[in-house]
NULOBA-403634 format. One record per residue: z negated, x, y of N, C-alpha, C in turn; residue in three letters. Coordinates in steps of 0.001 Angstrom, whole numbers, plus 500000, padded with zeros to 6 digits. Atoms other than C-alpha are relative to their C-alpha. Layout:
N
ZXYZXYZXYAla
...
This chain:
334
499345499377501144585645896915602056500160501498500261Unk
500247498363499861585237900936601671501646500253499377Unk
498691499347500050588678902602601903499954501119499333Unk
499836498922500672589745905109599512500456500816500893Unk
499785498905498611590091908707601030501281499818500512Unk
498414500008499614594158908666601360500013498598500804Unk
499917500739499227593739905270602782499544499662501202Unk
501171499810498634591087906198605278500734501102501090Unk
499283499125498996593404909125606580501066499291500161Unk
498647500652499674596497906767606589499629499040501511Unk
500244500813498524594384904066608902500073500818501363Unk
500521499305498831593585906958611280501592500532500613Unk
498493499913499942597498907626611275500696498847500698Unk
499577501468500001598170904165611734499662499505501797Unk
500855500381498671595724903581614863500197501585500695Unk
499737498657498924596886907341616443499890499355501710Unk
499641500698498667598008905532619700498506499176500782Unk
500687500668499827595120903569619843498568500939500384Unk
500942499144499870592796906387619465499988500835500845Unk
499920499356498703594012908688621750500103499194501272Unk
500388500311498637594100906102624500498701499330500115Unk
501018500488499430590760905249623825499972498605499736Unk
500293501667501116591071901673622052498791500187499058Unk
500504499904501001589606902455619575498690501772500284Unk
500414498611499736586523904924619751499531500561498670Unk
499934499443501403586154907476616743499162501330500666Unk
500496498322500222584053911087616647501299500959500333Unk
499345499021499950586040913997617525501334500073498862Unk
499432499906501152588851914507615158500651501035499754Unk
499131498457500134590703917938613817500875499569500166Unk
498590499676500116594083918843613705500337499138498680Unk
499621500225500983594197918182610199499621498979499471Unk
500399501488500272592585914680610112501263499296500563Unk
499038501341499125595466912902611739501642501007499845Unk
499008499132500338598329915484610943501056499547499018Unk
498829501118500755601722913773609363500253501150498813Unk
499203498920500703601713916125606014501157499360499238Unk
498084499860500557605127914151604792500861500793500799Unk
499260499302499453606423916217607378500294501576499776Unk
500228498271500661605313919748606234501002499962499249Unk
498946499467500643607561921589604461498727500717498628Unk
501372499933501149605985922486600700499759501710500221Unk
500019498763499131605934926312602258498800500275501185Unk
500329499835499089603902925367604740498309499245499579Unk
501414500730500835601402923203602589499363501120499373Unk
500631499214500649601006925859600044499318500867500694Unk
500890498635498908600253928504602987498484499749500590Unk
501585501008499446597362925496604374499070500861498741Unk
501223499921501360596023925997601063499348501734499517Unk
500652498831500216595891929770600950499167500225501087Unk
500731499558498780594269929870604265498272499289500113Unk
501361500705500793591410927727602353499547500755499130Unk
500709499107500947590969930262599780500729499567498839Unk
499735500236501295593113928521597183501108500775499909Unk
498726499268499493595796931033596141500790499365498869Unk
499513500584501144598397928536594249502108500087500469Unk
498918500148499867602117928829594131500931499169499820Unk
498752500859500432605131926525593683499414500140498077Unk
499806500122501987605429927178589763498298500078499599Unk
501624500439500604601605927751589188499284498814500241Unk
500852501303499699600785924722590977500833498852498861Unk
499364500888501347603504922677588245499375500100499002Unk
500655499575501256601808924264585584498919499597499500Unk
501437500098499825598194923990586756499559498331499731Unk
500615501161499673598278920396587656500484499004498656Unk
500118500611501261599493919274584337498993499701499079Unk
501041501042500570596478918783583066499187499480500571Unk
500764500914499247595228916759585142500723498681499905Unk
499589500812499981595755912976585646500292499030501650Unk
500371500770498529595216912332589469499930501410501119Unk
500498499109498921595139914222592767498475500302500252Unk
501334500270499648591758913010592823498964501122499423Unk
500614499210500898590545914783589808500173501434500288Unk
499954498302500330592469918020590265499283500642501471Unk
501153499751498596590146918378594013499045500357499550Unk
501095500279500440587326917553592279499408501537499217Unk
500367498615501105587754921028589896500185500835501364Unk
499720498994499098589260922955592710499162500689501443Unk
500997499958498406586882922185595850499005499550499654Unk
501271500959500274583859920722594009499139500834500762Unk
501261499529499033581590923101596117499942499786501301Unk
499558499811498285583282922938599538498827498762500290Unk
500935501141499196581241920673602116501417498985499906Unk
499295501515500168582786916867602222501518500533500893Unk
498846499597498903585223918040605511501159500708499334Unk
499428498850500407586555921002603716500792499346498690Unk
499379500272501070587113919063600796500884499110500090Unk
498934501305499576589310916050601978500961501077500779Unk
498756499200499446591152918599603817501116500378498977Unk
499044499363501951592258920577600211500462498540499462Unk
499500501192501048592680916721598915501826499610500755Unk
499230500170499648595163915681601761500911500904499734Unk
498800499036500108597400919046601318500238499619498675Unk
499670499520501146596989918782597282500867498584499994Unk
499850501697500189597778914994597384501708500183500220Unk
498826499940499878600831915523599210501235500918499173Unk
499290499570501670602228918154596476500046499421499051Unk
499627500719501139601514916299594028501284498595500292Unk
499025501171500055603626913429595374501536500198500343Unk
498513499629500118606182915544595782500904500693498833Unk
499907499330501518605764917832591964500324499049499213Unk
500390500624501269604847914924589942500553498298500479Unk
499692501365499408606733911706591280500433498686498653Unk
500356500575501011606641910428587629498379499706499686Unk
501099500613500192603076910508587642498869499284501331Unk
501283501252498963601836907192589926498985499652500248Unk
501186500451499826598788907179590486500060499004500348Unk
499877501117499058597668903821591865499628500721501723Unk
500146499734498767596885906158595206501173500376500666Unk
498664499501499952600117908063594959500807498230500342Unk
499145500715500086601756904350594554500413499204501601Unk
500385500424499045599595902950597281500636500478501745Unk
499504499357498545600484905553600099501470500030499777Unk
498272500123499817604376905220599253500164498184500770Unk
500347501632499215603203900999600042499784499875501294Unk
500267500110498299601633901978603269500905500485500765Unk
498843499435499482604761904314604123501401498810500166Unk
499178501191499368607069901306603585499838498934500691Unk
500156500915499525605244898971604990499866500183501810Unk
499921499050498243604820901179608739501592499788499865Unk
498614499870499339608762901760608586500459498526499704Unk
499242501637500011609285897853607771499923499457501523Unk
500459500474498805607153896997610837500499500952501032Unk
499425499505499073608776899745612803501288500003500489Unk
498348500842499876612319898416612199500551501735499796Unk
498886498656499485613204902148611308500215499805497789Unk
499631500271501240614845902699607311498743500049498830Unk
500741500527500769613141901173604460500311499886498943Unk
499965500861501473612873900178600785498728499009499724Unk
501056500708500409610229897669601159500068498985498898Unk
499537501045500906611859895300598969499655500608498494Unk
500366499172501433611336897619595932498380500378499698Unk
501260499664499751608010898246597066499151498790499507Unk
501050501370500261606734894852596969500359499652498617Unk
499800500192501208608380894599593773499147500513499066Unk
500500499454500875606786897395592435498524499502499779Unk
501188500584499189603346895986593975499256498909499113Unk
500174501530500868603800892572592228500118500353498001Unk
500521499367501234604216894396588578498764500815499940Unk
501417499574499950601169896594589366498778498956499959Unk
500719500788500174599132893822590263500005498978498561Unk
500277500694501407600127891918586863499746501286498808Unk
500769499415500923599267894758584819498551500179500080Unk
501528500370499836595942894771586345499269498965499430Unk
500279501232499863595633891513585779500155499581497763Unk
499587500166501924596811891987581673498358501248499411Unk
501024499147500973594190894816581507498163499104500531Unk
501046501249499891591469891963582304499416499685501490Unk
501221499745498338590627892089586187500724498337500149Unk
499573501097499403590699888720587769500983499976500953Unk
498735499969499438594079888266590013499149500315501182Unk
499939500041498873592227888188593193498894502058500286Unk
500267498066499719590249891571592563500625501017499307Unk
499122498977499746593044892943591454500305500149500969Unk
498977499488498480594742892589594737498651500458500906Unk
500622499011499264591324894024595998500116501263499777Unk
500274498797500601590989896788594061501803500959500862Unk
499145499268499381594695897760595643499871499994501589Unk
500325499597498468593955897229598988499081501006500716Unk
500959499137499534591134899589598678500534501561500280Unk
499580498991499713593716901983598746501172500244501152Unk
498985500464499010595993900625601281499359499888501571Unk
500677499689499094595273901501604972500676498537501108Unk
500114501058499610597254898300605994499820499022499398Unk
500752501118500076596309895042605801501273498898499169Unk
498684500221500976598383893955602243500335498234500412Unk
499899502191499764598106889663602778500682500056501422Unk
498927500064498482599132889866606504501177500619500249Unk
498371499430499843602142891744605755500455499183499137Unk
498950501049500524603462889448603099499936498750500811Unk
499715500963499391602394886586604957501226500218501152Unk
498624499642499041604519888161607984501372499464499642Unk
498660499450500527607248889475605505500480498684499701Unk
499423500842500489607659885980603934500648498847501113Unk
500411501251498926607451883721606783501293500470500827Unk
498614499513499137610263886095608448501218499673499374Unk
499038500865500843612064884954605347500603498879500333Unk
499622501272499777611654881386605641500339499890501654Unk
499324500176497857612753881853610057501525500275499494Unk
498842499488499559615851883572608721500425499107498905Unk
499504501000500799616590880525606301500306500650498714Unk
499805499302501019616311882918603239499127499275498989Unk
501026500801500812614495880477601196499951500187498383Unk
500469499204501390615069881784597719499343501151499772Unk
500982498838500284613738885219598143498664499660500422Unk
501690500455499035610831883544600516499299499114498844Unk
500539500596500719609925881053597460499713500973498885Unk
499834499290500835610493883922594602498686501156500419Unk
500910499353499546607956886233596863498771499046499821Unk
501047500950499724605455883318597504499716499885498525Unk
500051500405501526605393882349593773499401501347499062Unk
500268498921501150605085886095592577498207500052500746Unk
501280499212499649602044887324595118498638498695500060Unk
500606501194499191600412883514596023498793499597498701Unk
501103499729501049598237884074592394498769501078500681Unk
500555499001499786596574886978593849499212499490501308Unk
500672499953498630595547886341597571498689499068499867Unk
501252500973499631592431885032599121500396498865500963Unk
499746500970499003593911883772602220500487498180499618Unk
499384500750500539594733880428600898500514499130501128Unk
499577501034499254595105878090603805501542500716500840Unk
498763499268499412597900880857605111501090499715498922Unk
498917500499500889599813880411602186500202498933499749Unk
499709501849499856599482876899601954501005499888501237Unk
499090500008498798601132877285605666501463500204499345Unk
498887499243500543603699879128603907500675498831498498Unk
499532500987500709604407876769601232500741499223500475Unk
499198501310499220605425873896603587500983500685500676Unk
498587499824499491607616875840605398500981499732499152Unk
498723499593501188609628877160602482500024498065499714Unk
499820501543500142609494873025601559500967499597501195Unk
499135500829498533610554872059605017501310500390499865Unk
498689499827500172613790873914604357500665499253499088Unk
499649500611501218614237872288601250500130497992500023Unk
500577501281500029612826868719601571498538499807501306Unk
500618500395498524611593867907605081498651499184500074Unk
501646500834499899609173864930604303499402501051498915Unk
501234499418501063607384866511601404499471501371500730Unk
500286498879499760607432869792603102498550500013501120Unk
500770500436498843605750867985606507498377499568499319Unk
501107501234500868603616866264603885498751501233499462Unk
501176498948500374601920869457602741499697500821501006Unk
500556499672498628601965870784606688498602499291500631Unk
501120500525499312599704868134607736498683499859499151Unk
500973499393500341597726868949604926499221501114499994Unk
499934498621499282597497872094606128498734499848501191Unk
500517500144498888596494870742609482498431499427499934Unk
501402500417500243593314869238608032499112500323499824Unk
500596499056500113591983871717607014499287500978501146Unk
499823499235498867592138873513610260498419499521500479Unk
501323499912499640588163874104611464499970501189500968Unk
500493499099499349586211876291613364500495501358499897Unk
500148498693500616586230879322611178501390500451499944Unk
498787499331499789589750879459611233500937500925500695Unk
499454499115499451592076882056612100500761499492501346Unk
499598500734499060592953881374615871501868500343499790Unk
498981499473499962596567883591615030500072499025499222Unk
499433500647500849597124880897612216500443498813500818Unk
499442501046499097596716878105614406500711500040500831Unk
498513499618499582599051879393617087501336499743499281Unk
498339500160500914601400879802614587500679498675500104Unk
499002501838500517601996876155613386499886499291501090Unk
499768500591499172601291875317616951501525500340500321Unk
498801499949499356604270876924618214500898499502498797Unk
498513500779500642606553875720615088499905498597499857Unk
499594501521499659605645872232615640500478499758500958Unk
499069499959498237606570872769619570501210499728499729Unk
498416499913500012609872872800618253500684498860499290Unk
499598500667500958609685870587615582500438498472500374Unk
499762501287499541610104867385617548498378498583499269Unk
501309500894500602606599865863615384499076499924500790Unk
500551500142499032605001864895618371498034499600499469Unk
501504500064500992601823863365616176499552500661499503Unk
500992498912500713601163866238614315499604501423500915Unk
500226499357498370601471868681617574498666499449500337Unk
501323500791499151599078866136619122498517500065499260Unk
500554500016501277597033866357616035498799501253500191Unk
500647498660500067596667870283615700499308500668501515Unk
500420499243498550596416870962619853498568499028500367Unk
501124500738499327593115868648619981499034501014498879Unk
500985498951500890591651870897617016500350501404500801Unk
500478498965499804592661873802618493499669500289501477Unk
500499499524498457591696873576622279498438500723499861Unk
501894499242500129587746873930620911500085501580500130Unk
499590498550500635589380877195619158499742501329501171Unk
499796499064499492590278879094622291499042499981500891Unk
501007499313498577588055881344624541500083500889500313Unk
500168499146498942589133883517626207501671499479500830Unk
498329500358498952592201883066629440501232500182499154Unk
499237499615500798594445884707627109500420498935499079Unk
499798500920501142594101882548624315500449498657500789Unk
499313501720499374594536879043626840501241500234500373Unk
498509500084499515597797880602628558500994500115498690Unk
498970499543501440599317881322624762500366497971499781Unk
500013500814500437598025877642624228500827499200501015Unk
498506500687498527600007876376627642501065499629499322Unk
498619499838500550602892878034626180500735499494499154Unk
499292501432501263602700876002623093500313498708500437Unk
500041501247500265602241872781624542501297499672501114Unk
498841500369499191604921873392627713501127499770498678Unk
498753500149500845607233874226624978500542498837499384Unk
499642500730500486606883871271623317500349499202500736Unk
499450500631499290607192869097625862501305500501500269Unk
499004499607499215609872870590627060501315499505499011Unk
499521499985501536611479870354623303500563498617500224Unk
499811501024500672611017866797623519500946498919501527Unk
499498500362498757612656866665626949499207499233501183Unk
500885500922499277609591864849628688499453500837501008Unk
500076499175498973609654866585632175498728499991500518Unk
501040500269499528606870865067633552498598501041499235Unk
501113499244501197604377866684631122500374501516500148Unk
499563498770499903606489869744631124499595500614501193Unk
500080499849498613606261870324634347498480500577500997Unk
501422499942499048602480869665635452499380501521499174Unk
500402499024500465601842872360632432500375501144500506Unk
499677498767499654604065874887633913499125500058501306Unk
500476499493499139602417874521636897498511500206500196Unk
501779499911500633598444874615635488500060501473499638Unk
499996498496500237600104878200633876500120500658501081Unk
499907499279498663601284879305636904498971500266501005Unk
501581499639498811597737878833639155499537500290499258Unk
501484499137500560595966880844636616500042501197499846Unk
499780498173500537597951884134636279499385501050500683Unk
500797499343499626595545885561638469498988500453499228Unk
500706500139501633593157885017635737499884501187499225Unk
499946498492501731592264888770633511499797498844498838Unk
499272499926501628593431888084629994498551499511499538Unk
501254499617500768589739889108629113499276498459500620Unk
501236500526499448587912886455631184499765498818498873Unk
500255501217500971586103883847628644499878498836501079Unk
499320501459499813586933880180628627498749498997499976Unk
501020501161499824584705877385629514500655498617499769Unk
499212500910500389585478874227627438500483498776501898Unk
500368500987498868584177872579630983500872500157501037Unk
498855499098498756587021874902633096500777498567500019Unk
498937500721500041589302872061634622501469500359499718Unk
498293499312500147592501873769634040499776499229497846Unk
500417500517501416590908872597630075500263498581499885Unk
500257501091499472590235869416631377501215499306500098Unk
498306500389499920593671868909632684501008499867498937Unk
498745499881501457596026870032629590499087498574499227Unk
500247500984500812593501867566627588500597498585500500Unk
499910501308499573594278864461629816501656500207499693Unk
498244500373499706598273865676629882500004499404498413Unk
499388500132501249598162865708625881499783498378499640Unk
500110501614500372596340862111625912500436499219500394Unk
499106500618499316598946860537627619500815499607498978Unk
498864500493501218601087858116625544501442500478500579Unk
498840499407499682604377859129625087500999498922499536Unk
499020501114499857607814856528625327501292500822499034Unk
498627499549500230610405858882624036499764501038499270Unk
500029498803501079609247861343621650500498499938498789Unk
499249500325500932611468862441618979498934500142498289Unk
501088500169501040609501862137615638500894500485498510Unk
């Protein structure tokens, strides 16, 4: 999916850390590719812009940009000759005036980068209005959706401007819901965005929870439909997931169920010690020492083990967890 420009300089914002240590490898980058302009002062923007050749002031730039309908457009008149570099430069400075002149007129890019701004300080635990955000998010997407786009490329068409990753943050956001037993806003969210997404088998996840709070069998009842689903192609972070909240759950059969689909899943060391972790836990959950026990100590002779090294279904340490899980069990709570 090709990222709109503001969303292409937000990712590169986003992944800073990553880039400078070399995670991530990228081309050279300026000053002004990765440069936080919500921080500028509009003094310090306008001055960027004279030092480009544009000579625009506070009140001429109010004036000017009134007839226009977009940051996008008013670039387009202003820098249409510059080379590509030169011109995303003038877009990022104009962009950010405008979203500070014209905060009545929303672009969907303007709307977008206020989305990606709440959605960084949600995940950074620092102050937020994400709640208004996703609100606003979920009316955008139904007007899309009134001016004829199909629900699910509407919610493309906004992500193309969004530098994070919109489905894995509600899934997150909701799911943190249903942990903190908030089950009306977590069903009221699920219900507004769960038209739109692709991910479906994640929200299906998400369904049964919010159920399980509500109505336990039915909720379980659309979990282990869930679990059936569960293949190859699947997301190994999904399966984790409902591994570790069955660990807890005392449903020893459906545990037993999902950890025989997902042993194929994992390959690399990393991924088997996560999967340990699920299955000590559960044991442990269900108070059955024996089991508990031999797992902690299968995790323990491997932490020598790099993270990175890939997994051989044939590795006995594989071998082992399979024989602990096929072991009948006398006392499991169900």
């Amino acid at each position: 999916m090709l990222l709109q420009r503001k969303a292409l300089y937000n990712l590169l914002q986003l992944n800073l850390n990553r880039i400078e240590s070399g995670e991530f490898k990228v081309g050279k980058l300026h000053h002004w590719q990765i440069a936080n302009y919500r921080e500028k002062t509009s003094e310090e923007l306008f001055h960027q812009l004279h030092g480009l050749g544009i000579v625009l002031e506070s009140k001429d730039f109010e004036v000017f940009c009134k007839s226009f309908e977009s940051p996008e457009e008013m670039v387009e008149i202003l820098a249409k000759e510059r080379e590509p570099l030169e011109k995303d430069q003038i877009f990022l400075i104009l962009f950010e005036l405008w979203r500070r002149y014209f905060p009545e007129k929303r672009t969907i890019s303007i709307f977008c980068d206020e989305l990606d701004y709440q959605m960084t300080a949600y995940d950074l635990r620092t102050p937020n209005e994400i709640g208004d955000a996703l609100a606003s998010l979920q009316l955008l997407l139904e007007e899309q959706v009134d001016r004829g786009l199909e629900p699910h490329l509407a919610f493309q068409l906004i992500q193309t401007y969004c530098a994070n990753d919109i489905e894995s943050f509600l899934f997150d956001y909701i799911l943190n819901d249903v942990e903190e037993a908030n089950q009306q806003l977590a069903r009221d969210l699920f219900d507004g965005f769960q038209p739109f997404v692709k991910g479906k088998i994640w929200f299906d996840y998400l369904a049964a929870r919010i159920d399980i709070l509500d109505d336990p069998e039915a909720g379980y009842g659309k979990l282990e439909k869930v679990v059936e689903q569960i293949h190859d192609g699947v997301n190994l972070d999904l399966v984790e997931e409902i591994l570790f909240f069955l660990a807890h759950s005392g449903n020893h059969s459906l545990f037993y169920t999902l950890a025989k689909k997902a042993l194929p899943l994992v390959h690399t060391e990393e991924e088997f010690q996560d999967f340990l972790e699920a299955c000590y836990a559960h044991y442990d959950y269900l108070e059955l020492k024996q089991p508990a026990f031999a797992i902690s100590l299968l995790f323990h002779s491997r932490t020598h083990i790099s993270p990175e090294t890939m997994l051989s279904q044939e590795d006995p340490g594989v071998k082992e967890v399979r024989s602990i899980l096929e072991q009948k069990l006398h006392f499991a709570k169900e």
